[in-house]
C-alpha positions as CSV (number, residue, x, y, z in Angstrom):
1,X,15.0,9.0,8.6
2,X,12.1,6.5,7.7
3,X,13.1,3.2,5.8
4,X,10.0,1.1,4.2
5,X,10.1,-2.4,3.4
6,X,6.9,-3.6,1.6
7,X,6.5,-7.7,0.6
8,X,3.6,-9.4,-0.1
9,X,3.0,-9.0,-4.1
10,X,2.8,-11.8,-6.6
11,X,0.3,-13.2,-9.9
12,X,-3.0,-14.1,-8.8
13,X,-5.6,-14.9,-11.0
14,X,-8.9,-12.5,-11.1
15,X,-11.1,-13.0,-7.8
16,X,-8.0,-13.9,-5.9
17,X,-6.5,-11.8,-2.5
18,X,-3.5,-10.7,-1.6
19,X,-2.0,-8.9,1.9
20,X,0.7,-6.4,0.9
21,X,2.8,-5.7,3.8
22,X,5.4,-2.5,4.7
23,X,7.5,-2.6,7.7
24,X,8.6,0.6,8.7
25,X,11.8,1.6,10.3
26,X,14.0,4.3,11.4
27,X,12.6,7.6,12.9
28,X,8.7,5.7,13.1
29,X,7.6,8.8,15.4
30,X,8.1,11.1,12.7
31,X,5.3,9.3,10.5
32,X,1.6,11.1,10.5
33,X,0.1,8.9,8.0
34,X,1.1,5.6,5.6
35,X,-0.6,4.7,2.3
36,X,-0.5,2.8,-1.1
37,X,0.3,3.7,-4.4
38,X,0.1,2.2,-7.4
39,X,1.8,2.6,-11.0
40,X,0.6,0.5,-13.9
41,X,2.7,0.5,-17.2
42,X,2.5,3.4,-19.3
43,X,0.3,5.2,-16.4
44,X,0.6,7.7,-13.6
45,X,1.1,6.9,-9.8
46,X,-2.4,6.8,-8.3
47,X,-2.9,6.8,-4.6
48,X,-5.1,3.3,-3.4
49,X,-5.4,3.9,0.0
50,X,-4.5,5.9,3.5
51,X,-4.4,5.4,6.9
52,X,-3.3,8.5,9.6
53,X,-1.9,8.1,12.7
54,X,-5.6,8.7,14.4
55,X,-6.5,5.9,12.5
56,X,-8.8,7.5,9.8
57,X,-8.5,5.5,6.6
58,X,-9.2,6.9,2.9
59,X,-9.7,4.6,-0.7
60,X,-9.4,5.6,-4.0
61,X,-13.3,5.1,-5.7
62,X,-12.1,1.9,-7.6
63,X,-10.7,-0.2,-4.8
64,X,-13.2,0.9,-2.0
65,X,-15.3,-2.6,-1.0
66,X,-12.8,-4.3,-2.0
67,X,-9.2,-3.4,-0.3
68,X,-8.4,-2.5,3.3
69,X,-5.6,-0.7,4.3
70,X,-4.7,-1.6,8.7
71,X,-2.1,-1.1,10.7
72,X,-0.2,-3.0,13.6
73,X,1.2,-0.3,15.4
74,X,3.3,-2.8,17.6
75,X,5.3,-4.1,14.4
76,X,5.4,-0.7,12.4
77,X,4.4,-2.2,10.2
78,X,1.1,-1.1,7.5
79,X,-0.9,-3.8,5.5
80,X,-2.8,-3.6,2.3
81,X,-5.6,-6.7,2.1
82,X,-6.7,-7.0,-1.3
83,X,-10.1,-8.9,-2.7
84,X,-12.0,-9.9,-5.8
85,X,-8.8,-8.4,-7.7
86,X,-9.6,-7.6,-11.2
87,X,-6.9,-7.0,-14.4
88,X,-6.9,-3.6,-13.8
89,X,-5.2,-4.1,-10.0
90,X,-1.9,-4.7,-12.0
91,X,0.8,-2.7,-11.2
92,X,3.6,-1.7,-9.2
93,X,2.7,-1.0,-5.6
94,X,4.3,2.0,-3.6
95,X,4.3,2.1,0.4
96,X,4.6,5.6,1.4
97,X,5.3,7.3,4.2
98,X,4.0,11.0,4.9
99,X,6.9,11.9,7.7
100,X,7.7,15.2,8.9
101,X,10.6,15.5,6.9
102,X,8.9,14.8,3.6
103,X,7.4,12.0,2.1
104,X,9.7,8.2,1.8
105,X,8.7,5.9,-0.4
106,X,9.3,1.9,-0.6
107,X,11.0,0.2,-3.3
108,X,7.8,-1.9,-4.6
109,X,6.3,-4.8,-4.8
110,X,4.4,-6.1,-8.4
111,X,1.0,-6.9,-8.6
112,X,-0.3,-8.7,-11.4
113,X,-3.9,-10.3,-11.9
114,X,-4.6,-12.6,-14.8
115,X,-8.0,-12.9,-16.1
């Protein structure tokens, strides 16, 4: 089995950065691909971004320019760089794991922008 840890979150005001971070653990060669989630209050869980084992990464449409999702394959570990964040960034933030058994999740780390 595949255990996530993410850290990282905290209140930043609008403009500001922050690095998510999700250290993975367990069965690590059973992972094919790692991503972000997001779920703001009273809203659906929304993918943010992707990154595959071959490297490839994906964005949703309203974070691409501004986040980065990398990897350092030495630590298992999956980061989530995050610029010029806006009020709308707020939310919950879900590490995932797309393993071979299913998809694990992380328990979350909160996200909130002030304008």
């Amino acid at each position: 089995q595949v255990q996530l840890v993410e850290s990282g979150g905290g209140s930043v005001q609008a403009g500001g950065s922050l690095r998510l971070s999700c250290a993975a653990s367990g069965s690590i060669s059973s992972i094919f691909a790692m991503g972000w989630y997001r779920q703001a209050p009273g809203k659906q869980r929304e993918s943010v971004a992707l990154i595959t084992s071959g490297g490839s990464t994906y964005y949703a449409d309203s974070v691409k320019g501004r986040f980065t999702i990398s990897r350092d394959n030495a630590k298992n570990t999956v980061f989530l760089q995050m610029n010029d964040l806006k009020p709308e960034d707020t939310a919950v933030y879900y590490c995932n794991a797309n393993t071979v058994s299913g998809l694990v999740w992380g328990q979350g780390t909160q996200v909130t922008v002030s304008s």
